[in-house]
C-alpha positions as CSV (number, residue, x, y, z in Angstrom):
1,X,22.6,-3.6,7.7
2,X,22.7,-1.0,5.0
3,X,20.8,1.9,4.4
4,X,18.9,3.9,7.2
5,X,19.0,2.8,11.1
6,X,15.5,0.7,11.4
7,X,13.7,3.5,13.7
8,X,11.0,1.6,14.5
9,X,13.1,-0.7,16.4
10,X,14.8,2.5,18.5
11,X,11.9,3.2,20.8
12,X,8.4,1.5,21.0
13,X,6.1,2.3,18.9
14,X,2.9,0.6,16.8
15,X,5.1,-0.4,13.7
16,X,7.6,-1.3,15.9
17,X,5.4,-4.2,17.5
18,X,4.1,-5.3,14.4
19,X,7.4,-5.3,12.8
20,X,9.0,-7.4,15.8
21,X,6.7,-10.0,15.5
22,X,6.5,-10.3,11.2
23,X,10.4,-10.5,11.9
24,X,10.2,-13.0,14.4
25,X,7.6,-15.1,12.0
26,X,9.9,-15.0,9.3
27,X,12.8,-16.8,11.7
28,X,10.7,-19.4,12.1
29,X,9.8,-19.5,8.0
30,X,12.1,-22.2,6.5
31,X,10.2,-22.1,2.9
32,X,12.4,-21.4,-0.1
33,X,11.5,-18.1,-2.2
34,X,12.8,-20.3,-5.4
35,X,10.3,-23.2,-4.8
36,X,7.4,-21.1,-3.9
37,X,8.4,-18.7,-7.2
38,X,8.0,-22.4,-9.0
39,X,4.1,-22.6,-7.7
40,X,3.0,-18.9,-8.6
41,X,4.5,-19.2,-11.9
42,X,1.4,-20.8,-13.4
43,X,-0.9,-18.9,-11.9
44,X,-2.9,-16.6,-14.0
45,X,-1.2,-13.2,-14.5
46,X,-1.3,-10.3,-12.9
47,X,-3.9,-7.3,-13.0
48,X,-1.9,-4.2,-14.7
49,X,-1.6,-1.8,-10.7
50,X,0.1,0.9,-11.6
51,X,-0.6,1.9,-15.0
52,X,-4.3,2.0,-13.8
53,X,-3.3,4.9,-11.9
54,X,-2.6,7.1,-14.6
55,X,-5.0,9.4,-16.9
56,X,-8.1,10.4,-15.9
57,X,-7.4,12.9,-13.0
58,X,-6.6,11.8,-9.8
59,X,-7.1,8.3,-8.7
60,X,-7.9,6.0,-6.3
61,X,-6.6,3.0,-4.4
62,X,-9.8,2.3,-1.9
63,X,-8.9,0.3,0.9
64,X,-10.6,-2.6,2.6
65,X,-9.7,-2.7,6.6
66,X,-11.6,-3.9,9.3
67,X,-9.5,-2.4,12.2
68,X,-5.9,-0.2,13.2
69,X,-3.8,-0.8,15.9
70,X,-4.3,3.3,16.6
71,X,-8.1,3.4,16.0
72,X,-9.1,0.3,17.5
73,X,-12.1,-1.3,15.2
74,X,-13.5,0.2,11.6
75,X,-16.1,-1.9,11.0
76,X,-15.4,-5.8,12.3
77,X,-17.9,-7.4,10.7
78,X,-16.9,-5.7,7.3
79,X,-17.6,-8.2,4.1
80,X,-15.0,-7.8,1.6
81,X,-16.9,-8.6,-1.6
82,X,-19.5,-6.2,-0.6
83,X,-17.4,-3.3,0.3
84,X,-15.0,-4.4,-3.1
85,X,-18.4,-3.8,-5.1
86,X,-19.4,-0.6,-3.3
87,X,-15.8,0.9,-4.3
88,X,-16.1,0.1,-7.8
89,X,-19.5,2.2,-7.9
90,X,-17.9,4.6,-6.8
91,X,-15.0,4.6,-9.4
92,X,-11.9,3.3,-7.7
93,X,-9.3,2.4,-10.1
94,X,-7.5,0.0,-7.3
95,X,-7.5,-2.0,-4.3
96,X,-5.8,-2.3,-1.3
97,X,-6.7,-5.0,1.3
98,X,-5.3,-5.8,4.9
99,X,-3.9,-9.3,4.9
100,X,-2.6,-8.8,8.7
101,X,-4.3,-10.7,11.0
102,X,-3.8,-10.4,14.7
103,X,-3.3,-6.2,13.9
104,X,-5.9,-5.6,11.3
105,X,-7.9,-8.1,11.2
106,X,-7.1,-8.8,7.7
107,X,-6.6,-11.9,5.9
108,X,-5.5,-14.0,2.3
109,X,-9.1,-14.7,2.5
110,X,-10.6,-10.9,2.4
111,X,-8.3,-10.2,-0.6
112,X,-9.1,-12.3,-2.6
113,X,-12.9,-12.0,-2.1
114,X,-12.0,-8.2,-2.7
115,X,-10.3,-9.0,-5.8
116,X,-12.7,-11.7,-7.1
117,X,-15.6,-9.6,-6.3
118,X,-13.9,-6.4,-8.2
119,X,-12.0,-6.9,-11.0
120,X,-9.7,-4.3,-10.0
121,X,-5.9,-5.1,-9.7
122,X,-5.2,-5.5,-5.4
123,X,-3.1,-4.4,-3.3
124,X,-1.7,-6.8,-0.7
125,X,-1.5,-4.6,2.1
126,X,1.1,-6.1,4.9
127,X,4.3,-5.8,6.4
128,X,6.5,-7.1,4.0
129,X,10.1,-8.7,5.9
130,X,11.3,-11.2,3.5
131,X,10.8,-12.8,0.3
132,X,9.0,-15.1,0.9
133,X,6.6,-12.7,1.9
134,X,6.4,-10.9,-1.8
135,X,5.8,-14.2,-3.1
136,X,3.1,-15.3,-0.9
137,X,1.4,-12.3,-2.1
138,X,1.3,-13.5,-5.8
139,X,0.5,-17.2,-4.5
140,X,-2.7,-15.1,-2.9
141,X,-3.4,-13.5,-5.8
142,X,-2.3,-9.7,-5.4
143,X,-1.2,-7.7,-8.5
144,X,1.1,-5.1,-5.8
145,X,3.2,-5.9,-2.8
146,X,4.1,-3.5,-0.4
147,X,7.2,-2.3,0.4
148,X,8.0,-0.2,3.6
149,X,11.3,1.4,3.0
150,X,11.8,2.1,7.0
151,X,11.4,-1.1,7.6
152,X,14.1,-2.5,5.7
153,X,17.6,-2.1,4.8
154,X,19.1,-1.4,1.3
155,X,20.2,-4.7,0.2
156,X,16.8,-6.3,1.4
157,X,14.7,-3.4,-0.5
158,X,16.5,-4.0,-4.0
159,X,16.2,-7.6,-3.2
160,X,12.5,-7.7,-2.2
161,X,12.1,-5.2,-5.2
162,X,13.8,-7.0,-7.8
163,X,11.4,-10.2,-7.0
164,X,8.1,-8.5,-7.3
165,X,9.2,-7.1,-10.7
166,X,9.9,-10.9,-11.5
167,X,7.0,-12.4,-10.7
168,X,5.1,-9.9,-12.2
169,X,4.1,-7.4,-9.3
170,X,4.1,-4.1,-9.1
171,X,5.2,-3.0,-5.8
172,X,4.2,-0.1,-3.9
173,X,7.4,1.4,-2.2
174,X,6.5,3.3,0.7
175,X,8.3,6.5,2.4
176,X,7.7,9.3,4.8
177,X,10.9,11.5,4.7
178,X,13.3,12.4,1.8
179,X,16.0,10.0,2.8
180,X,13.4,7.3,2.5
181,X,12.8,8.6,-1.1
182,X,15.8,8.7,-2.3
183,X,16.4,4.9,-0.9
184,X,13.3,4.1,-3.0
185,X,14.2,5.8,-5.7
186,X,18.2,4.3,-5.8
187,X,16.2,0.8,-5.4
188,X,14.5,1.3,-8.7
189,X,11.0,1.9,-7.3
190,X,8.9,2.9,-10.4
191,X,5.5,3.5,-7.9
192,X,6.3,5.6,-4.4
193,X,3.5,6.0,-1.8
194,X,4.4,9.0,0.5
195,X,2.3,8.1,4.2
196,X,1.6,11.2,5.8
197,X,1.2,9.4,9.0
198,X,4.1,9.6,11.4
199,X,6.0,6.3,12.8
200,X,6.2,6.7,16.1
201,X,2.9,8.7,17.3
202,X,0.4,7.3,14.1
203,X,-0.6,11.3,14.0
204,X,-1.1,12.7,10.3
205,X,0.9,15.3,8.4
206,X,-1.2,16.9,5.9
207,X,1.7,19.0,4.7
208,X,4.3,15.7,4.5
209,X,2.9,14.7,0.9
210,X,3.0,18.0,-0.4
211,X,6.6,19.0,0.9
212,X,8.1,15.4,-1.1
213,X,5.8,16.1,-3.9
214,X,8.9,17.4,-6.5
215,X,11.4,15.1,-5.5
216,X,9.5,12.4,-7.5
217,X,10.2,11.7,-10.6
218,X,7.9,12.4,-13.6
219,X,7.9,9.3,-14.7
220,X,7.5,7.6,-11.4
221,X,3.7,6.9,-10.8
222,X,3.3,8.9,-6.9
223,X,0.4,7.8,-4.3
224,X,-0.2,9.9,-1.5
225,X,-1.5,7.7,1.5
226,X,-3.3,8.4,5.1
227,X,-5.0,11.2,6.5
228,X,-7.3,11.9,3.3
229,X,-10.6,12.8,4.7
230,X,-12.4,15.1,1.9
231,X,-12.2,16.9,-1.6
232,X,-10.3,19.6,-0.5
233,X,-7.9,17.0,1.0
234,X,-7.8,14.9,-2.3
235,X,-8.1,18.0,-4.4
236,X,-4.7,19.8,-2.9
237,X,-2.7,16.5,-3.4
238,X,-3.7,16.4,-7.3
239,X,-2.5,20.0,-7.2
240,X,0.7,18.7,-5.6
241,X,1.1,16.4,-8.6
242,X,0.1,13.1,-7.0
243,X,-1.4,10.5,-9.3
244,X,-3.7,8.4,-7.0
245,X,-4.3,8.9,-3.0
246,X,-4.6,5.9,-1.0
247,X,-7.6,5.9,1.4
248,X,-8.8,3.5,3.9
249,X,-10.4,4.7,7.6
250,X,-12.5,7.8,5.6
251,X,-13.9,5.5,3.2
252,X,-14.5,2.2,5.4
253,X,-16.8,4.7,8.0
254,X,-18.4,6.4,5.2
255,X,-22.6,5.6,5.1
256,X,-22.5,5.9,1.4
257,X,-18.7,4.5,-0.1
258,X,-19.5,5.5,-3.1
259,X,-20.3,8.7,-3.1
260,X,-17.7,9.6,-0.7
261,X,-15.3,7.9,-3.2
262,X,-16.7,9.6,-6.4
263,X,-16.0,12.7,-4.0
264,X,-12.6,12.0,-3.8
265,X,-11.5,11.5,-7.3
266,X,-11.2,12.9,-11.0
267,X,-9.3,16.4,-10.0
268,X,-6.6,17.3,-12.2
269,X,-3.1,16.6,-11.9
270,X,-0.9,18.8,-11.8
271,X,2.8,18.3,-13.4
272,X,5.7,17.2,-10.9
């Protein structure tokens, strides 16, 4: 394989384990990428993701999740349309919803209730392994695919990349070191999530996002994910010259979505 040693792999860890067993799925997957391409070709097109993250001061991509491997359950009985609604009261410009069952608890099902119930373009949040994956996220209904750049090698992240942008996708390329950006950023990634949580332990950075901040390009649209818990956390990463933060846990446990969301959002961004 090119690219970075797969690290997850090295020693066990909660990515790890869900990466083993997406891998070991996708074995067993003998659909062709082409044929499926075929179906979500006349589908209706996609919701513009990134570009809704830009202007206005600092955005949002509010997440729906029912559970993590690290903090057990959220909120279980969480309805997807309902907590879709609440986030667009509170001025979320995005969504991101957990399609990962056995893990998260997630499902095709939740997004696109999410998405329905919205109007905002979605997020297919999952562990993304091969292509067919990136297209089953289109055949679902997703505007953005994720792509984890630890979890895959060079020649699959161009590849995975280059098939989102043709079906229309945008596609959220994720990182947590400056090696990782740099992968992301020789791949052609045009929208970089930094995750402030660490692989191995799921324990939060708050200074990661902020150290990779003016590596990224201008011109690249920059998310900071995880570990975003208040204004001053939210406000700090607009400093840092992120467009949009990612939040999920603080916003799923909040009594009032909304206003914790309308908390959250609107500082000004500062220039990379």
């Amino acid at each position: 394989m090119g690219g970075a040693p797969l690290r997850w792999f090295v020693m066990p860890t909660y990515l790890g384990d869900i990466l083993t067993s997406h891998r070991a799925r996708a074995e067993a997957d003998a659909r062709d990428p082409d044929e499926l391409a075929a179906q979500a070709a006349v589908r209706p097109p996609p919701r513009p993701f990134a570009a809704a993250l830009r202007g206005g001061g600092l955005s949002c991509i509010a997440e729906v999740k029912r559970r993590s491997p690290s903090k057990g359950d959220l909120e279980p009985d969480l309805q997807p349309d309902m907590v879709a609604k609440e986030y667009v009261t509170g001025g979320a410009s995005c969504l991101s919803v957990l399609t990962d069952g056995p893990h998260f608890g997630g499902s095709a099902h939740d997004l696109t209730e999410a998405r329905t119930a919205s109007g905002l373009p979605t997020l297919r949040k999952d562990f993304t392994v091969q292509e067919a994956d990136v297209v089953d996220a289109r055949l679902m209904g997703a505007d953005a695919v994720l792509l984890i750049v630890a979890a895959l090698d060079d020649e699959e992240l161009a590849r995975f990349h280059a098939r989102a942008a043709a079906l229309g996708l945008a596609a959220l390329v994720e990182v947590h070191d400056g090696e990782e950006l740099s992968r992301a950023l020789a791949a052609g990634a045009r929208l970089i999530g930094v995750n402030q949580r660490d692989l191995r332990t799921f324990e939060v950075d708050q200074d990661r996002a902020c150290a990779l901040a003016a590596r990224i390009p201008s011109d690249v649209v920059a998310v900071a994910e995880s570990g975003i818990r208040d204004p001053d956390d939210a406000r700090r990463l607009a400093g840092a010259g992120y467009d949009a933060i990612l939040v999920g846990e603080t916003l799923v446990r909040a009594p009032d979505r909304a206003a914790v969301l309308r908390s959250l959002i609107g500082y000004p961004v500062s220039a990379r």
